[in-house]
N, C-alpha and C positions, 0 to 999 in steps of 0.2 A: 424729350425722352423721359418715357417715366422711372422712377428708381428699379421697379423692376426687372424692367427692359434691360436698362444699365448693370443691374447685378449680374445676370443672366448672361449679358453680353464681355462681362470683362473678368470674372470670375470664371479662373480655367475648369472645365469640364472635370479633373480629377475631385478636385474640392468639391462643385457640386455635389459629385455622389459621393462623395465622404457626408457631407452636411445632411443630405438627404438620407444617408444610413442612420445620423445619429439623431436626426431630426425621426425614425423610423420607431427606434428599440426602445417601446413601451412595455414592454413584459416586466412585470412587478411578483414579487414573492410573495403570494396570499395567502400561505400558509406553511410554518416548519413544525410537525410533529416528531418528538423522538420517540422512538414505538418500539426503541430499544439500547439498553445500554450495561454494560458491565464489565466491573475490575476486579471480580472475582474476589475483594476483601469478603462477603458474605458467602464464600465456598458455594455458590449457586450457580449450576450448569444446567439450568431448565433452558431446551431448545436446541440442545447441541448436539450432534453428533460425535462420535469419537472425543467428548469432553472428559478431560484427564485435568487434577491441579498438583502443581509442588508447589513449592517453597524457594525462592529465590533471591538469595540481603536477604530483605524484609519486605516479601512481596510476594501475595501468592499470583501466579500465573497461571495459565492455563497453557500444556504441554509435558514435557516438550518432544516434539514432532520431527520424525523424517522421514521423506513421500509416504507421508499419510496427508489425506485428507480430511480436514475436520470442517464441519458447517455448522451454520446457523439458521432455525427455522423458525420464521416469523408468522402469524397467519391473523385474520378480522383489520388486514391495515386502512385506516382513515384513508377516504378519497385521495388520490394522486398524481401527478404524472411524472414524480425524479424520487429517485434513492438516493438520496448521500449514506456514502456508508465510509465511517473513518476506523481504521485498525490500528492497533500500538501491537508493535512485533520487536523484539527481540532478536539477533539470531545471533548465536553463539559458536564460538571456536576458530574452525578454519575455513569457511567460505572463500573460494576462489575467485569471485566473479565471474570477469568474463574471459577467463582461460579457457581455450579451446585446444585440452590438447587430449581431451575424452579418457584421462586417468584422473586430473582432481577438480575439471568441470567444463562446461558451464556450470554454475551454480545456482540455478533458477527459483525463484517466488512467485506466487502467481495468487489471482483470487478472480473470484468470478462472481455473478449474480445469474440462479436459475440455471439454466444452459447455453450459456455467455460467459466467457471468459471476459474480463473489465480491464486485469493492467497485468503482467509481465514484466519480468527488471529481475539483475540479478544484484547480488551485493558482494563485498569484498572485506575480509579482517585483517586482508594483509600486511604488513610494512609496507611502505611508499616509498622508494628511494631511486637515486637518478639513475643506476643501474637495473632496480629490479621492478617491480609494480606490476601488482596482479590491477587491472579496472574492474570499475563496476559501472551498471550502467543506470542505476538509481541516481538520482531520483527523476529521472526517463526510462522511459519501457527499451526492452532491449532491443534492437542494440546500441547503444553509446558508451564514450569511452571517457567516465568520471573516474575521479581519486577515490580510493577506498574513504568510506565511510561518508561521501558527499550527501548533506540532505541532513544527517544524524540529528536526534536529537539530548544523544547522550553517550558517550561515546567509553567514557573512563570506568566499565566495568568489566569483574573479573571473567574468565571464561566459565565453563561450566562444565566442561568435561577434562575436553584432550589438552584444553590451556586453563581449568580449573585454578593455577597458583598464581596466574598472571594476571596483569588488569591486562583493559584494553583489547580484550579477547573476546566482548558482549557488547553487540551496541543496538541499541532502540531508536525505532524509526516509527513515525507518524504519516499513515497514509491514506491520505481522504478523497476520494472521486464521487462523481455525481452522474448518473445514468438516467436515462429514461426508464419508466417502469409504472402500469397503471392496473398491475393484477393485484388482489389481496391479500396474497399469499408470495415470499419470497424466501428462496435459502439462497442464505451467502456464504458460500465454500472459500477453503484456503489450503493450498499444497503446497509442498515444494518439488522440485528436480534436482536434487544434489545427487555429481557425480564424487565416490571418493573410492576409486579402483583401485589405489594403494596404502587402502589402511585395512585393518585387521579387526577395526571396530566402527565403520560408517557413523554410527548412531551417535559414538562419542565423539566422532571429529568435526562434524559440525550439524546442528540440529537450530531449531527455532522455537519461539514459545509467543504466546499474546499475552500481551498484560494491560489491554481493554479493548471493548468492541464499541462501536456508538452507531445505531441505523435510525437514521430521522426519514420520513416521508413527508416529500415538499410540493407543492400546487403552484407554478408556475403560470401566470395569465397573461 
């Protein structure tokens, strides 16, 4: 019996097609262009729609927003077939997550590419406690039921408006996907859905801001 014979014969059928899957995924990354990127320290809003900057610490930002939508217009992109597009967001105040009780939300974030919506996920600033907890459903698309602030990659800043005197009222998220996409031309939008049916000032109770954009065009083979 030859070894083949023998592998084939005694080697359960799951593993084969495991083997054979990994034995399969040749696609290699033959090219990462970034064809765009910016933090806004150079007050440069070339491409943007609805691009507005303040002053945040010691950072300017681009914002800050709510249900507005603001894009970005890319155009001449180098050959391709994927978008990575990664955003640094902000979102300040009182973010509900995923309370459904249609006076302070869902609290929804959203971005898209073209006319494709990409990821959905809401987020939460609320206190955690064993009695109370507002979820979020970041850093999964909605719906799932994470701890406020899960994913974060900063969490200890002050609010901006309606919790302006507090820390821990702003927290900054890094969020990066990768899409198919082989036209030359792309705008990458971003909205929110915040419900705040009992406040007197929506815009100050909780709002979002970017504080960098990064879109690379990638060649897959």
């Amino acid at each position: 019996m030859s070894f083949r014979t023998w592998f084939k014969n005694w080697i359960p059928l799951p593993v084969l097609i495991f083997l054979g899957f990994l034995t399969s995924c040749t696609d290699t990354l033959e090219s990462e262009t970034i064809v765009y990127s910016n933090d806004f320290s150079e007050l440069d809003l070339a491409g943007f729609e609805n691009g507005k900057l303040f002053i945040f610490g010691n950072d300017t930002l681009a914002g800050y927003y709510h249900n507005e939508e603001v894009a970005v217009n890319v155009s001449d992109l180098p050959s391709h077939n994927l978008l990575k597009v990664t955003v640094e967001i902000i979102v300040h105040d009182s973010w509900d997550g995923n309370a459904d009780d249609g006076v302070g939300g869902p609290d929804y974030w959203f971005f898209g590419i073209d006319n494709q919506e990409v990821f959905r996920t809401t987020f939460s600033n609320s206190p955690c406690e064993s009695t109370y907890c507002l979820y979020q459903s970041y850093p999964n698309t909605y719906f799932r039921q994470n701890v406020p602030k899960s994913g974060a990659t900063q969490t200890n800043l002050p609010g901006l408006c309606l919790f302006g005197a507090s820390n821990n009222y702003s927290t900054r998220y890094s969020i990066s996907k990768i899409v198919e996409h082989s036209n030359p031309n792309a705008r990458i939008y971003m909205n929110s859905d915040l419900i705040a049916e009992n406040s007197p000032d929506p815009v100050c109770d909780e709002s979002w801001s970017i504080s960098k954009i990064e879109i690379a065009a990638l060649t897959l083979n």
